[in-house]
C-alpha positions in Angstrom: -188.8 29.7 -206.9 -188.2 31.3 -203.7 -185.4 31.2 -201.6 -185.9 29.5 -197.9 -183.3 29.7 -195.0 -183.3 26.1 -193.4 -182.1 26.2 -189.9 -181.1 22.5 -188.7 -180.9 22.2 -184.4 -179.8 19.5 -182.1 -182.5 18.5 -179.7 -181.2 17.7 -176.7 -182.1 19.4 -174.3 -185.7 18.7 -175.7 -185.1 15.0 -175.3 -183.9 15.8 -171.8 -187.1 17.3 -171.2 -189.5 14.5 -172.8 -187.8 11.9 -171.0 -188.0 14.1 -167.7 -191.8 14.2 -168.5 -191.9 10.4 -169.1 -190.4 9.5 -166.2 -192.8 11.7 -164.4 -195.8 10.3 -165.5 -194.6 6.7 -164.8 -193.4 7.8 -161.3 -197.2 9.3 -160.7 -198.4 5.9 -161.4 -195.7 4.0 -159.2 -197.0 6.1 -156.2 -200.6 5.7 -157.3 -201.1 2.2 -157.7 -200.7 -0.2 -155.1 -199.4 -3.3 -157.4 -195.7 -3.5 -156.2 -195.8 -6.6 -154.9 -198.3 -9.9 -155.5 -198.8 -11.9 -152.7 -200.1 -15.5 -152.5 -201.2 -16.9 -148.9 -201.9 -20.7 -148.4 -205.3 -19.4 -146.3 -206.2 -17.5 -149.9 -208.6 -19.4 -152.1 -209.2 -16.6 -154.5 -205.1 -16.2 -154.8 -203.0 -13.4 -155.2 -203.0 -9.5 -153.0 -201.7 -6.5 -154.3 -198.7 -4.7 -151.9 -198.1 -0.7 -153.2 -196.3 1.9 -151.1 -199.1 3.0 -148.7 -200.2 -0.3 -147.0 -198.6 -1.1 -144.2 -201.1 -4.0 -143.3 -203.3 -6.0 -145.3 -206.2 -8.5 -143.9 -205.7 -11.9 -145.8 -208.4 -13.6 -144.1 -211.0 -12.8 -140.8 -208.6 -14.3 -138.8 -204.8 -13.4 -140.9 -203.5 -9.8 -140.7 -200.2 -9.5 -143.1 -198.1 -6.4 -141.6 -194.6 -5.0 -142.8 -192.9 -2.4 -140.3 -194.0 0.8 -141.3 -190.3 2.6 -140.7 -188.7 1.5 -144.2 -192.2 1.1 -146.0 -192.2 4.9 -145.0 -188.9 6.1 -146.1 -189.4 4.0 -149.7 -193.0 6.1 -150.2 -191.0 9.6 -148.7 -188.4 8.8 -151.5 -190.6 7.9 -154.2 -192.3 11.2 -153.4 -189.2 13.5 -153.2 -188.6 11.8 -156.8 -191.9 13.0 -158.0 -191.7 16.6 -156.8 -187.3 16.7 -157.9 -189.1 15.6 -161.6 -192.1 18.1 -161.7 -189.2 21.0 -160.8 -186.9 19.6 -163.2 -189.6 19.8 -166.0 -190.6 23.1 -165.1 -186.7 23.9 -165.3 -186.0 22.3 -168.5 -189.1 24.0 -170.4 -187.8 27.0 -169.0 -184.9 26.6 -170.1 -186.1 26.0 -173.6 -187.7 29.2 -174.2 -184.4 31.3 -172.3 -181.4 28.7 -173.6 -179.7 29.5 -170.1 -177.2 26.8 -169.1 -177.6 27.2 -165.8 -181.8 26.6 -165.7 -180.3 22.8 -167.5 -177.6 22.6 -164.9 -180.4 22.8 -161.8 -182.5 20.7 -163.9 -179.6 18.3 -164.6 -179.2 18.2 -160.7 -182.8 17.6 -159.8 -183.3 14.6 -162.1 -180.0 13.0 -161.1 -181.2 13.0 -157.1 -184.7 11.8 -157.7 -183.0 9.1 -159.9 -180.7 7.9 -157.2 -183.5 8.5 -154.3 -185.7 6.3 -157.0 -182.9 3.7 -156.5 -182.8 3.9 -152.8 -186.2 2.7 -152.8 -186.4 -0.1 -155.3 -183.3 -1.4 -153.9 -184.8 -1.2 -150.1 -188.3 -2.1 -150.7 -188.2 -5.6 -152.0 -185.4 -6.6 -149.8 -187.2 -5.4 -146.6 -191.0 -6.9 -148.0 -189.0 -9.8 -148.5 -187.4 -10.0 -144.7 -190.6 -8.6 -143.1 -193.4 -10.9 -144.8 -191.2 -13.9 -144.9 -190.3 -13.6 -141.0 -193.8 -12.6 -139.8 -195.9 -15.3 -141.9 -193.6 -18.3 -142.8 -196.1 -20.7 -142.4 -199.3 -18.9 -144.3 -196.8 -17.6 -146.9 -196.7 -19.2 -150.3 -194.8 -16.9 -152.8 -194.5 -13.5 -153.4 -193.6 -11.5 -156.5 -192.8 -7.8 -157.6 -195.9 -6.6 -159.6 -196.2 -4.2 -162.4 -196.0 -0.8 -160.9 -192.6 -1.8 -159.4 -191.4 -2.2 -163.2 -193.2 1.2 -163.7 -191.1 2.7 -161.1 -188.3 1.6 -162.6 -189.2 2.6 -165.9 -189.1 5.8 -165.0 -185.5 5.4 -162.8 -184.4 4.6 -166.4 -185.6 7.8 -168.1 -185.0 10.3 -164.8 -181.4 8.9 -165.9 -181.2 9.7 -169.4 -182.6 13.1 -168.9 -180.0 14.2 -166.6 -177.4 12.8 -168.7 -178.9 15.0 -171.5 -179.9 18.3 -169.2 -176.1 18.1 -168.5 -174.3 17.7 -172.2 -172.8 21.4 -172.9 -173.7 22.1 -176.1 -171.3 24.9 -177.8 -173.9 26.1 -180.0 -177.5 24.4 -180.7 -177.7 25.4 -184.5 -176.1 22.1 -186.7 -176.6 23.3 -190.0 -178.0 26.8 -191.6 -178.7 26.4 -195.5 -180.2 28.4 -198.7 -182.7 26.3 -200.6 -185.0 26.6 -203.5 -189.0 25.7 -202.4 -192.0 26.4 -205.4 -193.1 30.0 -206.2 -196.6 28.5 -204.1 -194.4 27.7 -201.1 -195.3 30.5 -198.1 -193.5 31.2 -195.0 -195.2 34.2 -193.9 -197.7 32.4 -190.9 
């Protein structure tokens, strides 16, 4: 028999940064697709139209043109974006912080993820309320319903794990280690990789 060392960590900080690189992935594909919002116009035979964050007008029909006003539809994208770029430092930070253990990289990291988490906020608080007020006061009468589409729920997805991981980027952790322990593994057993 040979005599083993088994060294027991919490991972927290590495679920801070798994979440931090979920919720950047499902934040690419908010800002990517263009399926917040499902529109259905009585003109529309063929039925619903896709609304994302980078169409400020849509032609329905040859003679219907659906526009939102381009000032909020603007700031929603500019946050969504700022989200994106907070989440690629942040993992950058976090893996960094991995291989050095320096609080401080988790701090930053911690800080980064909680402001693209609120700015994600911002904009899926604005963005149906203002599609909402814009499409229902420009085209009351062509307008049949409207609903938020998949990527919304995407974005959101990853408001959800932006949060988590700065909840976890900013636990203090005393020491990572949890457990350090002598135990017996076969005579074939080899740790020398």
């Amino acid at each position: 028999m040979v005599e083993v060392e088994v060294v027991k960590y919490r991972p927290i900080k590495l679920i801070a940064v798994i979440f931090t690189g979920i919720a950047l992935l499902l934040l690419i594909i908010g800002v990517a697709a263009a399926d917040w919002v499902d529109v259905k116009f009585v003109s529309v035979k063929d039925g619903w139209r896709s609304w994302g964050l980078w169409e400020e007008c849509y032609d329905v029909t040859s003679s219907l043109t659906a526009c939102v006003k381009k000032d909020w539809m603007s700031a929603c994208a500019a946050l969504t974006l700022l989200s994106v770029f907070g989440a690629v430092g942040a993992l950058g930070l976090g893996i960094f912080g991995l291989c050095t253990h320096k609080r401080v990289l988790y701090i930053i990291a911690g800080v980064l993820t909680a402001v693209g988490a609120l700015f994600i906020l911002i904009s899926v608080i604005i963005f149906p309320v203002k599609f909402s007020e814009d499409i229902s006061e420009a085209h009351r009468s062509d307008l049949e319903r409207y609903d938020i589409d998949w990527t919304y729920g995407v974005t959101l997805g990853g408001l959800f794990f932006l949060l988590g991981a700065s909840i976890f980027f900013f636990i203090k952790q005393e020491d990572q280690e949890v457990s350090r322990e002598k135990t017996s593994m076969p005579a074939y057993y080899n740790n020398s990789y």
